[in-house]
C-alpha positions as CSV (number, residue, x, y, z in Angstrom):
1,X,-184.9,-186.5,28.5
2,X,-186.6,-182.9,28.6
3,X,-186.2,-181.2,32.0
4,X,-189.3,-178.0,32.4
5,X,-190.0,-176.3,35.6
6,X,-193.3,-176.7,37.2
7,X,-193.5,-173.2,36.6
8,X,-194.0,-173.9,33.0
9,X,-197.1,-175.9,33.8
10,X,-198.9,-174.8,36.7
11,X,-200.7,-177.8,38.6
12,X,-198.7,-180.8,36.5
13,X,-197.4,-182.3,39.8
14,X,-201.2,-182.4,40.7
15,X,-202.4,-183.7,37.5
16,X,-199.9,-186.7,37.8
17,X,-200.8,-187.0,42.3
18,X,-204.9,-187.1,41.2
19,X,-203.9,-189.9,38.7
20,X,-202.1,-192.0,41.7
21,X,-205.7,-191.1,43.6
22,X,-207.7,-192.4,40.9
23,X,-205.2,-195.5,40.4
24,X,-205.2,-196.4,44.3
25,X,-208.9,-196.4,44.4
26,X,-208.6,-199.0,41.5
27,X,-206.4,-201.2,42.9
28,X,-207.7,-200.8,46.7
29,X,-211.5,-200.8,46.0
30,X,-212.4,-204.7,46.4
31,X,-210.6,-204.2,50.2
32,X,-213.5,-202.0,51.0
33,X,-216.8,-204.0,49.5
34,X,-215.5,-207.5,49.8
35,X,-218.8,-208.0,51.6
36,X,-221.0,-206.5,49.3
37,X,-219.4,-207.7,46.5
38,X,-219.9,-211.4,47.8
39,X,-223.3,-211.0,48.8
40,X,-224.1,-209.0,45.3
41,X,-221.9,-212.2,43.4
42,X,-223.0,-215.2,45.1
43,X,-219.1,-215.8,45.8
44,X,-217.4,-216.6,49.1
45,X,-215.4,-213.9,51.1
46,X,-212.6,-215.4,50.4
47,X,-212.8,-216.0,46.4
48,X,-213.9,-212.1,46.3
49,X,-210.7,-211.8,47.7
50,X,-208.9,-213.0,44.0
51,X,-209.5,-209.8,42.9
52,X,-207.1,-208.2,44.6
53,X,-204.5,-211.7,44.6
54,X,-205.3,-212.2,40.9
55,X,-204.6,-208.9,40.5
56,X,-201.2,-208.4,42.0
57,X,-200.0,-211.5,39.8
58,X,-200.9,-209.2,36.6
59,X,-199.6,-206.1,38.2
60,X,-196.2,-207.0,39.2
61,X,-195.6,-209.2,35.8
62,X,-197.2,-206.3,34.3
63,X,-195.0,-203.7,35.2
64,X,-191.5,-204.4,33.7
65,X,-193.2,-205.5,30.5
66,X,-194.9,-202.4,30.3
67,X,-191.9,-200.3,31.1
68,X,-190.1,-202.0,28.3
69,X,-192.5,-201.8,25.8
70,X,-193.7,-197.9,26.4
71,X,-190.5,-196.6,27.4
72,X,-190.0,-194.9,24.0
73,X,-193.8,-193.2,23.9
74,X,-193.9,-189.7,24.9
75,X,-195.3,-189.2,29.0
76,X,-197.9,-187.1,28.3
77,X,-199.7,-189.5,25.8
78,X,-199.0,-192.7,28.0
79,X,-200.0,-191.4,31.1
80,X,-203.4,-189.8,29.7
81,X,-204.3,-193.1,27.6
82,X,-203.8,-195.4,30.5
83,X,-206.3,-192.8,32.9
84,X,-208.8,-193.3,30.0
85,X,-208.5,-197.1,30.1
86,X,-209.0,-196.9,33.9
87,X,-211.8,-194.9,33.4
88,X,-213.3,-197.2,30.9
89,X,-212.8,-200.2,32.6
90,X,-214.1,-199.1,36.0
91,X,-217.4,-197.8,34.1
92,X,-217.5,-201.3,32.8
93,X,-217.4,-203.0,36.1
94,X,-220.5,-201.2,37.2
95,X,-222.6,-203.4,34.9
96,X,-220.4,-206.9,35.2
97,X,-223.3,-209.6,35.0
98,X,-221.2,-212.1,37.0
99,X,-217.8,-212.6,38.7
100,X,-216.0,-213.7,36.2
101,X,-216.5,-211.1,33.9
102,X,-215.9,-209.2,36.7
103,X,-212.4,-210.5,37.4
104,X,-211.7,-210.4,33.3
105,X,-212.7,-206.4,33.8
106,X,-210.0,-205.9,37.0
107,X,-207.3,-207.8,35.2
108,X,-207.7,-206.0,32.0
109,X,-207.9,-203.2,33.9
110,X,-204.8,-203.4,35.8
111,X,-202.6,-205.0,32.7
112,X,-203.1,-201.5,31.9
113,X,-203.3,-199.4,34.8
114,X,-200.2,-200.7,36.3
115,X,-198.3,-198.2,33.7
116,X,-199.5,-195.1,35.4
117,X,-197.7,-195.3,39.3
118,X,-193.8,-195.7,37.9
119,X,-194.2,-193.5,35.1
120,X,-196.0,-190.6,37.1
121,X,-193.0,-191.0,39.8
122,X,-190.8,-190.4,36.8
123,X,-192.1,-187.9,35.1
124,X,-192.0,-185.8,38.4
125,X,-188.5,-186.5,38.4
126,X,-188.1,-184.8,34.7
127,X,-190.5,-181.7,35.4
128,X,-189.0,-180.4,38.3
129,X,-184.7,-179.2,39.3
130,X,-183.1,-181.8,41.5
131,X,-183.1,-180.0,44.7
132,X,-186.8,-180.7,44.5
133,X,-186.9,-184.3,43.4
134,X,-187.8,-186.0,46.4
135,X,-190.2,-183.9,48.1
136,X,-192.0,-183.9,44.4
137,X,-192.1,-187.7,44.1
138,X,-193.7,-187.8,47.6
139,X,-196.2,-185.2,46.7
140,X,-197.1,-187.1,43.9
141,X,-197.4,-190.4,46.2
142,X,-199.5,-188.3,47.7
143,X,-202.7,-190.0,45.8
144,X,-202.2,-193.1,46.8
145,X,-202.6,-191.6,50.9
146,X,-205.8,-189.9,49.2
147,X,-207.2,-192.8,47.9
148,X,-206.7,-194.9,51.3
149,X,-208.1,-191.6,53.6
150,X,-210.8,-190.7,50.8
151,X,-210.9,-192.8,48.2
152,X,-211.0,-196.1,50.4
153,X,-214.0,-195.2,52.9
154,X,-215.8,-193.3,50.4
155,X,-215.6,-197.0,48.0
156,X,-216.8,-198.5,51.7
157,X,-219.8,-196.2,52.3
158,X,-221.0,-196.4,48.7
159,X,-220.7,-200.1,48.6
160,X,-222.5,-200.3,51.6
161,X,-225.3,-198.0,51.3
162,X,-225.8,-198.0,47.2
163,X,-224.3,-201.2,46.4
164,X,-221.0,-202.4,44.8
165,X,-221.9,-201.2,40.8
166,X,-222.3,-197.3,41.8
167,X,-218.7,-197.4,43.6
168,X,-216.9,-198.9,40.0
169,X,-218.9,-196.0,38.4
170,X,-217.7,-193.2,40.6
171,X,-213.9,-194.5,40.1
172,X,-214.9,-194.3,36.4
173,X,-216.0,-190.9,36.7
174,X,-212.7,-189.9,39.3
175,X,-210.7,-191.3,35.9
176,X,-212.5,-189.5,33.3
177,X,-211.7,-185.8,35.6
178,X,-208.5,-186.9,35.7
179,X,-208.0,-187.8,32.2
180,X,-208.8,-184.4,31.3
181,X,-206.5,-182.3,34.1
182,X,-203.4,-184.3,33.5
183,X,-203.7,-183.5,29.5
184,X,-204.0,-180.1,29.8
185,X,-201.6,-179.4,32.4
186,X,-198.9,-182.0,32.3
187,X,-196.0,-180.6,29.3
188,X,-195.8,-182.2,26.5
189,X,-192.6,-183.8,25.0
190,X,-191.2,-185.5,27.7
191,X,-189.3,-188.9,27.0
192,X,-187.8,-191.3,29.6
193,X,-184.9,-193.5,28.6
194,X,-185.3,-196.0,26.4
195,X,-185.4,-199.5,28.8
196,X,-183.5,-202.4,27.2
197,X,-181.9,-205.4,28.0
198,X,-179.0,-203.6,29.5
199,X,-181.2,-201.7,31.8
200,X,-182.2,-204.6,33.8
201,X,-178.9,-206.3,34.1
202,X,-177.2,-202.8,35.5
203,X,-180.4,-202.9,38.2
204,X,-179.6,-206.3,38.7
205,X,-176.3,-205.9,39.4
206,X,-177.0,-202.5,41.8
207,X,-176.7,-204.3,45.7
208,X,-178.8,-201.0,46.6
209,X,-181.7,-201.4,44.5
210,X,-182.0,-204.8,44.9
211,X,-182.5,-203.9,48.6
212,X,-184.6,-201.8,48.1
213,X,-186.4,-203.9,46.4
214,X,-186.6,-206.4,49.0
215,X,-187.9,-203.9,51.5
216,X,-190.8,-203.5,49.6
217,X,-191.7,-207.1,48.9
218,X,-191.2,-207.4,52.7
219,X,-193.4,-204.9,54.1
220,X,-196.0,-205.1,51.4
221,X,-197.0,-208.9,52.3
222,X,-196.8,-207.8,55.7
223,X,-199.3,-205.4,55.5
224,X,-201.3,-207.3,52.9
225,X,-202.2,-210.3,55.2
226,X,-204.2,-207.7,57.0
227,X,-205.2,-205.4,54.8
228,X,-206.7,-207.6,52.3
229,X,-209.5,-209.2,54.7
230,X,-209.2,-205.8,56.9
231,X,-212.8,-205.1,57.4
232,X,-214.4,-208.8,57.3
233,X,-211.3,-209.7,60.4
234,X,-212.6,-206.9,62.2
235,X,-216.6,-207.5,62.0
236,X,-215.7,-211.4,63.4
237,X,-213.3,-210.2,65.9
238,X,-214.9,-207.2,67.5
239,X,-218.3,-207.3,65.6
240,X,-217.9,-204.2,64.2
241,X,-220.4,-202.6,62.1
242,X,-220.4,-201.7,58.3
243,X,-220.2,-198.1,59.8
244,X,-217.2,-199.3,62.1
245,X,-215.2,-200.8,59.5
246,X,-215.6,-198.0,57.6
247,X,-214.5,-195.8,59.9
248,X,-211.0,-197.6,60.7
249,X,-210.6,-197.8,57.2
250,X,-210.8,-193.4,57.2
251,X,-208.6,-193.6,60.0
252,X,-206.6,-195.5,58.2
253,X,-206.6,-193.1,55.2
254,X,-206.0,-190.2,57.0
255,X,-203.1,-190.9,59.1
256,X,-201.6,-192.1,55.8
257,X,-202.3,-188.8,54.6
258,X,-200.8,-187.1,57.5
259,X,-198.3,-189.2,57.4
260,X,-197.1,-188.7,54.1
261,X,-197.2,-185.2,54.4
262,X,-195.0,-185.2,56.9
263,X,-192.3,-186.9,54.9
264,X,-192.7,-184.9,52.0
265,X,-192.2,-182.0,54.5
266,X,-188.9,-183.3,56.2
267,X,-187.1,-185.8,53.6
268,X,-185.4,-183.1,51.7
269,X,-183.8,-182.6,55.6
270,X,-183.7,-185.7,56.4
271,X,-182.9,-187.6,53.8
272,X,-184.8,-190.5,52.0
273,X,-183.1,-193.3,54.3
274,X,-183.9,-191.5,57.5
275,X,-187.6,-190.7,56.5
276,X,-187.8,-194.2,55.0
277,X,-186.8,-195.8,58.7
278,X,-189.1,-193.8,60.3
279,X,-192.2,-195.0,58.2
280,X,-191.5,-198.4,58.4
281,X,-190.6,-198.7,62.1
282,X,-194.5,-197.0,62.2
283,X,-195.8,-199.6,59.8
284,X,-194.2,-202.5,62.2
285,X,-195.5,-200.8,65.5
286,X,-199.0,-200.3,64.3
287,X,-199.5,-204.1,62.9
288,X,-197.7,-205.6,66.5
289,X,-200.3,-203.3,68.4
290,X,-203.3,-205.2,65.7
291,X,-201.7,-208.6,66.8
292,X,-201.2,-207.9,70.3
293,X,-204.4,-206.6,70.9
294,X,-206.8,-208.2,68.4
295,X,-210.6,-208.5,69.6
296,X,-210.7,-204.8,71.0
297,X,-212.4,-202.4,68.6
298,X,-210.6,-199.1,70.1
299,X,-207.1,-200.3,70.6
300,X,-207.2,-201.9,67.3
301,X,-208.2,-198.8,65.8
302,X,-205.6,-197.0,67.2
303,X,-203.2,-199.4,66.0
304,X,-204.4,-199.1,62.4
305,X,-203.7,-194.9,63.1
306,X,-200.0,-195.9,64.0
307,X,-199.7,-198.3,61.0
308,X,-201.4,-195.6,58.7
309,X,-198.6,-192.9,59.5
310,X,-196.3,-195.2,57.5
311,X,-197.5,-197.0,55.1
312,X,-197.8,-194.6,52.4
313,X,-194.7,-192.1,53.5
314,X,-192.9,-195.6,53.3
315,X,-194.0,-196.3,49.7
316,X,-192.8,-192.9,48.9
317,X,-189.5,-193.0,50.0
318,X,-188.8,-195.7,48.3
319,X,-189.6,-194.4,45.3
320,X,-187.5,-191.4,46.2
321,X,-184.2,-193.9,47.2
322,X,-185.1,-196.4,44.0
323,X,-184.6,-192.9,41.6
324,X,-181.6,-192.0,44.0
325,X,-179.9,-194.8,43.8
326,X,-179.6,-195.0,40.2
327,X,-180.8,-192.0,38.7
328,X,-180.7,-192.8,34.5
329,X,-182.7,-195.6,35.0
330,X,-185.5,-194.6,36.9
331,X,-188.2,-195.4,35.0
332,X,-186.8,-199.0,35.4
333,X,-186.3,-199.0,38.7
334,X,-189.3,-197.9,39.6
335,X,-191.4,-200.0,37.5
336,X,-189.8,-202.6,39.0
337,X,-190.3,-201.5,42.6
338,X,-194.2,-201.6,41.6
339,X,-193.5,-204.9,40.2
340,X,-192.1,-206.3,43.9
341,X,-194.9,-204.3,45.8
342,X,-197.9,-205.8,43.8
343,X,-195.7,-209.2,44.4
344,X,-196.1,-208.2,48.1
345,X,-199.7,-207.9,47.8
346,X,-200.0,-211.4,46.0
347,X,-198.0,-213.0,48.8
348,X,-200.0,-211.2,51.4
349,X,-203.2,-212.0,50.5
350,X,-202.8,-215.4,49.6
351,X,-201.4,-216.2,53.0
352,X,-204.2,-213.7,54.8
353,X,-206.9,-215.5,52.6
354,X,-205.4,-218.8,54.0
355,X,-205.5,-218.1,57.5
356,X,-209.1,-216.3,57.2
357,X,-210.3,-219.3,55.4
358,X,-209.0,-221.3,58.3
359,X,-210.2,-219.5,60.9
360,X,-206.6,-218.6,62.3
361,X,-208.2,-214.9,62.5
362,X,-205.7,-214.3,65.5
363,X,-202.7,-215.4,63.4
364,X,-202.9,-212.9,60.4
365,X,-201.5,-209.9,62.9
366,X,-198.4,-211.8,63.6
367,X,-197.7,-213.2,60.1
368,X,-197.8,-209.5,59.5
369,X,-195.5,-208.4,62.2
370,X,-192.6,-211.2,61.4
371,X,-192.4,-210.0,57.6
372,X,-192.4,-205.8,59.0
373,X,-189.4,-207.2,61.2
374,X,-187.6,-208.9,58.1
375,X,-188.1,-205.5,56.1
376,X,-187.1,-203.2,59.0
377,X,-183.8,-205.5,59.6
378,X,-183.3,-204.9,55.7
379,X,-184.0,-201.1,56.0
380,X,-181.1,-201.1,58.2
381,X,-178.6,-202.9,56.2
382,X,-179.4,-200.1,53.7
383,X,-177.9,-197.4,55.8
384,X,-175.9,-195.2,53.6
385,X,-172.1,-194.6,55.6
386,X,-172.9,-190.8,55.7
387,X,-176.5,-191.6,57.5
C-alpha cells in the first residue's frame, strides 16, 4: 500500500468528500420524495418506502462482496468507475416508466454504489501521515453531512416543485462533476490489501470491532424507524406543509453538518471514543425529545437539530475507531461497518414502515429511543482503559 501526501494532489480529500455527497444523496433521496414519488407511481406510502428497505438488503450484502472482489483494483479506477455508474443509473431513474423498473434502477444502482463509502474512507487513510488520519476520514464523511443539509432538502424542494424525475437527474448530473474531480485529483497507484478469507476471520475474532460493529447496527435502526417515513410522520402529526417538511429536513442537514465539523475539529484531541460518545448521546437526546414531544411542529424541530448534531459526526468516528482498531485491514473493516449500517437501515425501516402502516405514528419515536439506549450502553462498554 502507497502512502502520498495530500500535498502531492491538491483537493484529493475533496474529490473523495464530493463522492460521499453524491453517494448520500443516492441512498437518502426516496426519504425526501416518498410523497411525490407515490403520487407520480400510483404506489402506497409505504411500498415507496422499499426503496430505501430493498435497498439496504443489497447494500449491506453488497458491501463485503464487493470488498472482496475489488480489493486487488487500483483506488483511483474503482472509485471513479463506481461515480460513473451512480451517475448513469440516477440519469436512468429520471425516465423509469413504472416502479418496478424504478426499484430494478435503485438496486442496480446501489449493488454498485455501495463500493464507494468504505473505499473512499480508506483511501484517505493511505493519502495522508497518521497524525492526520482521523480528522481526514471525518472530513471526508463530511459528504454524507452535505448530502443530508444540502443534498436532502434540495432532493425535497425539487421533488416538490418539479417532480420526482428532475431530482434523479440532478444526482446524475452531481455524479458526472464528481466523476471528473476525483479522476483528476485523486493519485494514482494506490492499492489496499488484498481481502481474503483470512481477513474476515481476524475481524471476527477482534472483540473491538465487532463492537463497533454493533454500535452501528444499533443506532442506525434507531434512527431509521424515523427517518425513513420522516416527512410523511410529520405532515400527519403536526400537518406540516411540503415547505415544512422540508425545512426540518435542512435543519436536519445542517446541524449534521455543524456537527460533523465539530468532530473533525476536536477528535484528533479528543480522541475517536470520546468524540464518538458525544455524538451518539446527541443522536439519543434528539430522538427521546421526537418521542416525547411528538405532535408539536417547533419542539420537534428542535429535536431533529439535537439529533442532527450526531448523526453524521457518529458515522464518522466509527469509521475513524473501525481503521484504529485494526489498522491493516481497513478496507475490511470498513466495508463491513457499511455492511451493518445499511443492515440498520433495513431493520429500521421495516419496523418504521410497520408502525406507519399501522397507524402507531406515536410509537416510531420510542422504538427509536430504546435501540439509541442499546447502542449508547455498547458505546460504553467500548471504553478504551486509557479513556
Amino acid at each position: 500500500m502507497e502512502n502520498r501526501p495530500v500535498a502531492a494532489r491538491p483537493f484529493a480529500p475533496t474529490a473523495l468528500m464530493l463522492g460521499n455527497v453524491v453517494t448520500g444523496c443516492a441512498v437518502l433521496a426516496p426519504a425526501g420524495m416518498l410523497a411525490e414519488l407515490s403520487e407520480g407511481l400510483g404506489v402506497s406510502i409505504r411500498t415507496a418506502g422499499l426503496l430505501i428497505t430493498f435497498g439496504a438488503i443489497v447494500l449491506c450484502v453488497g458491501s463485503p462482496v464487493t470488498a472482496w472482489l475489488t480489493s486487488r483494483i487500483e483506488r483511483r479506477r474503482l472509485l471513479a468507475a463506481t461515480l460513473a455508474v451512480l451517475a448513469a443509473t440516477n440519469i436512468a431513474s429520471a425516465f423509469a416508466p413504472d416502479f418496478a423498473s424504478l426499484l430494478g434502477l435503485r438496486l442496480l444502482m446501489l449493488a454498485i454504489g455501495v463500493i464507494f463509502t468504505p473505499q473512499a474512507a480508506g483511501t484517505a487513510a493511505m493519502i495522508v501521515p497518521e497524525s492526520k488520519r482521523g480528522s481526514t476520514i471525518a472530513y471526508v464523511f463530511l459528504g454524507w453531512s452535505l448530502a443530508a443539509a444540502v443534498g436532502l432538502p434540495m432532493i425535497a424542494l425539487i421533488a416538490h416543485r418539479y417532480g420526482w424525475r428532475a431530482a434523479y437527474g440532478g444526482i446524475g448530473a452531481l455524479g458526472a462533476v464528481s466523476f471528473m474531480l476525483l479522476t483528476w485529483r485523486l493519485p494514482g497507484g494506490l492499492f489496499a490489501a488484498p481481502v481474503r478469507l483470512r481477513t474476515w476471520l481476524d475481524l471476527a475474532r477482534n472483540r473491538l470491532v465487532v463492537l463497533l460493529l454493533l454500535i452501528t447496527t444499533l443506532y442506525m435502526s434507531g434512527q431509521f424507524v424515523i427517518f425513513t417515513f420522516m416527512g410523511p410522520l410529520l405532515a400527519r402529526l403536526t400537518g406540516s406543509s411540503a415547505d415544512a417538511v422540508g425545512l426540518v429536513f435542512a435543519i436536519y442537514g445542517a446541524f449534521g453538518f455543524i456537527g460533523v465539523a465539530i468532530a473533525t475539529r476536536i477528535v484528533d484531541g479528543w480522541g475517536a471514543y470520546r468524540t464518538s460518545l458525544l455524538s451518539i448521546s446527541m443522536v439519543l437526546a434528539g430522538i427521546a425529545g421526537w418521542a416525547l414531544t411528538a405532535g408539536r411542529f417547533l419542539s420537534m424541530a428542535v429535536s431533529v437539530a439535537v439529533w442532527g448534531l450526531g448523526f453524521a459526526s457518529s458515522n464518522s468516528m466509527q469509521q475513524v475507531r473501525l481503521v484504529a482498531a485494526a489498522p491493516p485491514l481497513a478496507s475490511a473493516s470498513v466495508s463491513l461497518n457499511t455492511s451493518v449500517l445499511y443492515i440498520g437501515q433495513a431493520i429500521g425501516s421495516a419496523i418504521g414502515g410497520i408502525l406507519y402502516a399501522g397507524d402507531f405514528l406515536y410509537g416510531a419515536g420510542y422504538a427509536g429511543t430504546a435501540f439509541l439506549v442499546l447502542a449508547l450502553i455498547s458505546v460504553l462498554v467500548t471504553r478504551p482503559r486509557a479513556a
